[in-house]
N, C-alpha and C positions, 0 to 999 in steps of 0.2 A: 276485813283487812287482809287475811289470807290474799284474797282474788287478787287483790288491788298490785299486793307482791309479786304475786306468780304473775301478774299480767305485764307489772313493770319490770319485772326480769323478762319477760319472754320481749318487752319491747326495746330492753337493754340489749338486749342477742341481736335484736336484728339489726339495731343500729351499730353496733362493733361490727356483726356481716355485711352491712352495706358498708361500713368506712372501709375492712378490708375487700369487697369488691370494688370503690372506690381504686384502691392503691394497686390492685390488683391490674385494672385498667386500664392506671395511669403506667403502673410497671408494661404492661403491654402493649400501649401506646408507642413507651420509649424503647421495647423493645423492637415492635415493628419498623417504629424509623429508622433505630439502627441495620437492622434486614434490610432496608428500603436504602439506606444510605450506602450499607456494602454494598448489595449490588447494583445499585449506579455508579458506582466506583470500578467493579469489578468489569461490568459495561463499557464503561472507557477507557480502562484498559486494556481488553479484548479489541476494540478500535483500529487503539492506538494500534498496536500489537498488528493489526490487520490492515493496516497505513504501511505499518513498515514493511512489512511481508512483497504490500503489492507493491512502494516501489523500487524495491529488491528486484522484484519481477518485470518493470521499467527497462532498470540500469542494467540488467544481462539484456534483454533484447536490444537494446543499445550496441552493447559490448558485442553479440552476436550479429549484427547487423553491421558493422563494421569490420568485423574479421571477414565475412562471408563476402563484401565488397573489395578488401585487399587481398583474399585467395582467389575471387574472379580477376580483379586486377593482373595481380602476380601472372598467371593462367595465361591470360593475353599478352601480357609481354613476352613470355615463355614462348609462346606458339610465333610470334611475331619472330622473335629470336632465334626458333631452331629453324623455319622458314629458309628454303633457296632463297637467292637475290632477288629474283623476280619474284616470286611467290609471297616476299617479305614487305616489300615495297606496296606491291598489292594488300596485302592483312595490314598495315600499318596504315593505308590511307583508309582503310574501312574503320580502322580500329579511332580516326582523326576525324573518321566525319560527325561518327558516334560521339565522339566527344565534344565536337561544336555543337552537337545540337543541343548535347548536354549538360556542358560544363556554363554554370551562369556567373557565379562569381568572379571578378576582377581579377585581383591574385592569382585565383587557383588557373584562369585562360593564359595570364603572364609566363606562369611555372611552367602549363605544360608547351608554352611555348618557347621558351625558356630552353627543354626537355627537346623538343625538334617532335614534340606529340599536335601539335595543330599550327 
């Protein structure tokens, strides 16, 4: 009867050891998909995050690209304008052919003629 004890205690242990490797499991199951769930979270964040950055980096080249068109602008009227008569008339029909070949929109062929630029 001894044995029968000691053999059903020792088969009592293992199964309290298995239900806590059970729960242990389960606890690390739930613990990994929390790991798993922050960082796909964290992931899309980074993303996002990396969305916004580049187009930040869009809207200046935008911005930059734009100024860098109205100081060459500026630049040619300047030069047209400190231009002798002759010399002015001259740079201004260069500066008008340039701009026919260039300018496609409605409006903007209107204005600059409008401006006495084409």
């Amino acid at each position: 009867m001894k044995a029968k004890l000691i053999s059903g205690g020792a088969q009592a242990e293992r199964q309290s050891s298995a239900a806590e490797s059970v729960s242990t499991n389960g606890q690390r199951r739930k613990t990994s998909a929390g790991k798993l769930d922050a960082l796909r979270k964290r992931v899309d964040e980074m993303k996002a995050a990396l969305e916004a950055v580049q187009a930040q980096e869009r809207q200046q080249e935008k911005e930059d690209d734009r100024r860098v068109s109205a100081l060459i602008g500026a630049a040619l009227v300047a030069d047209v304008e400190a231009a002798e008569p002759e010399e002015r008339a001259r740079r201004k029909a260069y500066i008008s052919e340039v701009l026919a070949r260039n300018t496609i929109a409605g409006p903007s062929r209107a204005f600059l003629r409008l401006k006495g630029w084409l």
